[in-house]
N, C-alpha and C positions, 0 to 999 in steps of 0.2 A: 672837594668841589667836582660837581660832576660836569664835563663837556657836553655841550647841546651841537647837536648835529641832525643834518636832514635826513627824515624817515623816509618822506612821501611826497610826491609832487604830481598834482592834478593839471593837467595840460588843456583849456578850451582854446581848440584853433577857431571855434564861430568868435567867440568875444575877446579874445589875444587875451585871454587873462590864465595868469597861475596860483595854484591855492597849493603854498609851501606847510608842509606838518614837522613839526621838531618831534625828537625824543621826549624833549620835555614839556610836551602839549602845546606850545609856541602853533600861531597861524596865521600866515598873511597870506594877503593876495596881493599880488603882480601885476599892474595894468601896462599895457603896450596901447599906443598909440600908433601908429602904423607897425606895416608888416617887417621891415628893417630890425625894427626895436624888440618885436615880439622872437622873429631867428635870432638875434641877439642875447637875448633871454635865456631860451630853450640851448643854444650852446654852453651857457654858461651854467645852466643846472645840467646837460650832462654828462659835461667835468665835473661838475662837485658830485656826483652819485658815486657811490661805493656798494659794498657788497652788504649795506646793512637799509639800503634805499632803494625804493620803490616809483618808477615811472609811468604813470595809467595816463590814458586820454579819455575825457569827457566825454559821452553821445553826441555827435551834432546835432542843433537842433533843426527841426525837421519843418518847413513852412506848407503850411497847405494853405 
């Protein structure tokens, strides 16, 4: 049995959301409802990041 662990975590600070990636293709997203929840969050991924996991942030989006 192989162990699933996180690869990758996409970080949007415009929508508090997270798009988590497993090893084993696994993918959710993380909704924050306030800002509390969303620091909350982003502490908690990263602790769980290791040397085989990947932290990017999203483009903000840009309003014209």
């Amino acid at each position: 049995m192989i162990d699933e662990y996180l690869t990758r975590c996409v970080v949007d600070t415009s929508t508090k959301t997270f798009n988590i990636y497993s090893n084993l293709g696994d993918h959710k997203v993380v909704e924050c409802k306030t800002t509390d929840q969303f620091m909350n969050v982003l502490s908690i991924v990263r602790n769980l990041l290791d040397e085989r996991s990947e932290l990017v942030y999203a483009e903000p989006l840009i309003q014209k």
